[in-house]
C-alpha positions in Angstrom: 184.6 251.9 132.2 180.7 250.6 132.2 179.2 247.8 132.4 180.0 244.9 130.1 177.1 242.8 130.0 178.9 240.4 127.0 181.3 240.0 129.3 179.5 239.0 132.3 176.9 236.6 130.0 180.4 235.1 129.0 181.5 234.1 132.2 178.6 232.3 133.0 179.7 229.2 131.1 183.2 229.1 132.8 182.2 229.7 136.1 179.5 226.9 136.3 182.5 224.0 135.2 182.9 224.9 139.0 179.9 224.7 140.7 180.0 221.1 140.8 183.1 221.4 143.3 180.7 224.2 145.4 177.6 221.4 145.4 179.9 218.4 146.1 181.5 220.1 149.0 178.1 221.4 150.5 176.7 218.2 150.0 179.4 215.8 151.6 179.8 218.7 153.9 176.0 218.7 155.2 175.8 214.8 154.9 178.6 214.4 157.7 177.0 217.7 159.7 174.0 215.8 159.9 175.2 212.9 161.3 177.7 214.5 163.6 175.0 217.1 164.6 172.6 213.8 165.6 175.3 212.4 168.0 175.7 215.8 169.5 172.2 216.3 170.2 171.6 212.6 171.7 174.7 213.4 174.0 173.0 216.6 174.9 169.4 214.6 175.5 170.6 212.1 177.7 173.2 214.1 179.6 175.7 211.9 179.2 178.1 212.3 181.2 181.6 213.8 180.8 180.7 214.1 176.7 177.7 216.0 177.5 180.0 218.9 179.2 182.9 218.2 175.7 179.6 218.9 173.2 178.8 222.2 175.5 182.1 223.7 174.7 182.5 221.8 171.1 179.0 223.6 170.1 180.1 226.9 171.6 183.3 227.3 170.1 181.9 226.7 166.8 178.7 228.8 167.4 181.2 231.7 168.8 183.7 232.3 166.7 184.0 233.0 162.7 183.8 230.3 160.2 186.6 231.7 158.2 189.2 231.4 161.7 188.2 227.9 161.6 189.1 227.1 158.1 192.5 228.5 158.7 192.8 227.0 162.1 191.9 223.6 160.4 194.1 224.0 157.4 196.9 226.1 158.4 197.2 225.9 162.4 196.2 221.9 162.7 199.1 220.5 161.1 201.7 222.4 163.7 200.4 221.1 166.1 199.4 217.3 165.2 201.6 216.0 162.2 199.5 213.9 160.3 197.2 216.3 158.9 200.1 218.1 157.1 199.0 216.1 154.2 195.6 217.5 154.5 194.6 219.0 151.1 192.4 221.8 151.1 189.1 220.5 149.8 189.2 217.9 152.4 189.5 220.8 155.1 187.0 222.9 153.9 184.8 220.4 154.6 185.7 219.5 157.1 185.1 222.9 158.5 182.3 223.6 157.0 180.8 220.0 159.0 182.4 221.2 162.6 181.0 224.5 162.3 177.3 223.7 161.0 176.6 220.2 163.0 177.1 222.9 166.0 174.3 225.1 164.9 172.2 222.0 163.5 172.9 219.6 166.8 170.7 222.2 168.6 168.0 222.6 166.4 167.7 218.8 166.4 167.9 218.6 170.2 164.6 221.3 170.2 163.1 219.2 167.9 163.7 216.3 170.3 162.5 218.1 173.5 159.5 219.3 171.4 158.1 215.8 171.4 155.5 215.1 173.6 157.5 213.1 176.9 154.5 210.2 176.9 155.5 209.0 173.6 159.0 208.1 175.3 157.0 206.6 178.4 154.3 204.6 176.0 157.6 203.1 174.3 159.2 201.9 177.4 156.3 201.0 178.4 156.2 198.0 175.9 159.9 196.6 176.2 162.1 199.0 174.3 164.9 200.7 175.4 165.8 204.6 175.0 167.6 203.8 172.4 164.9 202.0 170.0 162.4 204.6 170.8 164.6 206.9 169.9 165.4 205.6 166.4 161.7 204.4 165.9 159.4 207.1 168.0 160.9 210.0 168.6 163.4 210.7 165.8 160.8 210.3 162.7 159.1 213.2 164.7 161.9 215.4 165.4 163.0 215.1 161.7 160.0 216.8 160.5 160.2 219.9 162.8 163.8 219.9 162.8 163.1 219.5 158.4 163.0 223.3 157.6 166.0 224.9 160.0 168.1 222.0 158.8 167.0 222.9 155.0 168.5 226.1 156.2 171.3 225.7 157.1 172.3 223.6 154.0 171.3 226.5 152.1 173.6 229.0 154.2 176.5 226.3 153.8 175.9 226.6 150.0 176.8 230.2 150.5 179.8 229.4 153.3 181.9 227.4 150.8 183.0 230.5 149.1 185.4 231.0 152.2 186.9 227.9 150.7 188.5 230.1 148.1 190.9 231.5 150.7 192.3 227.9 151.2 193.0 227.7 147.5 190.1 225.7 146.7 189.2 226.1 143.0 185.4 226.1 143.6 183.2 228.8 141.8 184.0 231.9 144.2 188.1 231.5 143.4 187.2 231.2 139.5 185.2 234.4 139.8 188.0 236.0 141.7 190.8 234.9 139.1 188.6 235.9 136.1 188.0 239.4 137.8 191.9 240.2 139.0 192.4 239.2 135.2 190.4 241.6 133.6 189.3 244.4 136.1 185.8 243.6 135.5 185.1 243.1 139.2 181.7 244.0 139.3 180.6 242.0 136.3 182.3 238.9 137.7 181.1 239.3 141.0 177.5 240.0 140.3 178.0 236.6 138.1 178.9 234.5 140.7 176.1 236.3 142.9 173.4 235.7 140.2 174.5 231.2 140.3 174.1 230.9 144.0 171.0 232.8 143.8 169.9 230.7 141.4 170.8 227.3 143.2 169.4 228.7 146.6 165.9 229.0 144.5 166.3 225.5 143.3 167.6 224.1 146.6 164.2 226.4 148.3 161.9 224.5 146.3 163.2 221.5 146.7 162.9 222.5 150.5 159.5 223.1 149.6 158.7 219.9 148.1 160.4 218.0 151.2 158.2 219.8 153.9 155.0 219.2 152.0 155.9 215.3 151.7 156.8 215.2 155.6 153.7 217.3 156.4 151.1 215.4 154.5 150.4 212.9 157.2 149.4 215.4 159.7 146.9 217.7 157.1 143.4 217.4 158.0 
């Protein structure tokens, strides 16, 4: 058949009415991540006890099995067994997945980050009244954020790319648009490479700003 390149440059204007939904859900989906994935690695710091052995398995059931079998877990196999999330739409579970499965894989880069800080800092701020806690949020976790900056930027970007799973929950996000549009006209690979073409384009964006953000965090510590 060839290719149609009118047809692809076409498509461009439709499918970007949904990109919005693909930024909105990486965005919410990455903001709750984070803070989950903060929690996790604290837990894992201090050892606390009884949760310290729940976020062992929590972050390797999420680190060892597919991202996809826990979007259908969430969505499809969750409201069996607990009633109340049968109202669950499928936006709301796709981010919900995408948060469970990333704060796994960003908790641990967050608790290296942690363990990367030099120990004396925590000794110097107990030292001078505070507790764990306040030199935690005051010391040690400014620090960690700017070594943990450039994996977490990372990860966002590959969660970006993960919400076109959310397709297969019926979530009308960029991916399911291009998939409609191409069972519609047979133009698979013009679709496709479409779709393929916007993500790249918003990981570019999304790397600079990445960029930007390291240089910021960075500029306090240049000679």
């Amino acid at each position: 058949m060839g290719f149609d390149l009118n047809y692809m440059l076409a498509l461009f204007p439709i499918l970007l009415k949904y990109l919005g939904i693909t930024l909105e859900m990486s965005l919410v989906g990455f903001a709750a991540a984070l803070v989950l994935s903060v929690l996790l690695a604290l837990v894992r710091v201090f050892k606390v006890k009884v949760l310290d052995a729940f976020v062992v398995v929590y972050i390797s059931f999420f680190r060892g099995t597919p991202l996809l079998v826990q979007l259908f877990l969430l969505y499809y196999g969750l409201p069996q067994v607990f009633p109340i999330f049968v109202g669950m739409d499928a936006f709301t579970a796709a981010v919900l997945g995408l948060s469970l499965h990333f704060s796994a894989y960003m908790a641990e880069s967050i608790r290296a980050a942690i363990l990367g800080i030099d120990k004396s800092q925590m000794e110097a701020s107990l030292s001078i009244g505070m507790t764990k806690l306040q030199a935690m949020r005051r010391i040690i976790l400014p620090q960690a954020a700017r070594v943990a900056t450039p994996s977490l930027m990372n990860y966002f970007i590959d969660m970006i790319k993960s919400t076109s799973l959310a397709f297969t929950l019926g979530v009308a996000e960029i991916m399911a648009k291009a998939q409609m549009e191409a069972s519609s006209s047979f133009k698979f690979f013009e679709a496709f490479l479409a779709v393929a073409l916007i993500y790249w384009l918003v990981v570019i964006v999304f790397t600079q700003v990445q960029s930007v953000l390291e240089g910021r965090l960075n500029r306090a510590y240049a000679k």
